[in-house]
N, C-alpha and C positions, 0 to 999 in steps of 0.2 A: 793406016794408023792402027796401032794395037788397041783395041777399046779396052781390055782387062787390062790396062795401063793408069785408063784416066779416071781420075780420081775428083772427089766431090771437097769442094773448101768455101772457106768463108773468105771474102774479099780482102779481109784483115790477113789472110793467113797464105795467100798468094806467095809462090818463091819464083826468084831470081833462076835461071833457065827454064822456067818451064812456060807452054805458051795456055791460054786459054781456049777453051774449045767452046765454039758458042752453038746454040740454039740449034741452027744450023747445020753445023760439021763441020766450020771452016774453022780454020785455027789461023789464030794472031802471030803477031811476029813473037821471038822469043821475047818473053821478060829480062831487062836489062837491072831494076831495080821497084823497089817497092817503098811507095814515103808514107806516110802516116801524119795527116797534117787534122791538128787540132782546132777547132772553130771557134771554141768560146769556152769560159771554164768548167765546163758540163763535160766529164770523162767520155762519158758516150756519145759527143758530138765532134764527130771522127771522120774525115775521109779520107781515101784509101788513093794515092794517085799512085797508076803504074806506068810504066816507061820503061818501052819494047827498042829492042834492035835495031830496026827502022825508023826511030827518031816520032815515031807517033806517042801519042800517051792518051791513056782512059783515065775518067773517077768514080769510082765507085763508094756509096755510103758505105761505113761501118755494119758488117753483117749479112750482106747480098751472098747469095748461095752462088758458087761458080763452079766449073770443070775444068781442071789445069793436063796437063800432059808434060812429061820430059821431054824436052827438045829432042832430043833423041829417040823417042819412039813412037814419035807421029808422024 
């Protein structure tokens, strides 16, 4: 994995090819898409649901600090 690749983001701000790099080192399957689902009429009451290549999916709150990488260069 290239580490001067991977890049610091907000949960909100995750893209479509690229995988997450967690804690760890291990990285997820690639990002398939990114939804942004609204909870109640409060702007900032936001979750972030992603959905990887592999048919799994995470949620993450609005704002959670993350490491993505290009499928490509992990």
């Amino acid at each position: 994995m290239n580490n001067g690749k991977i890049e610091d983001v907000l949960s909100e701000n995750l893209g479509e090819g690229y995988r997450i790099v967690q804690e760890n080192g291990q990285l997820s399957a690639s990002i398939e898409w990114v939804d942004w689902v609204q909870q109640s009429e409060d702007e900032n009451d936001i979750r972030v649901e992603v959905h990887f290549s592999d048919d799994s999916d995470l949620v993450f709150d609005k704002g959670v600090k993350l490491r993505q990488i290009w499928h490509e260069d992990s």
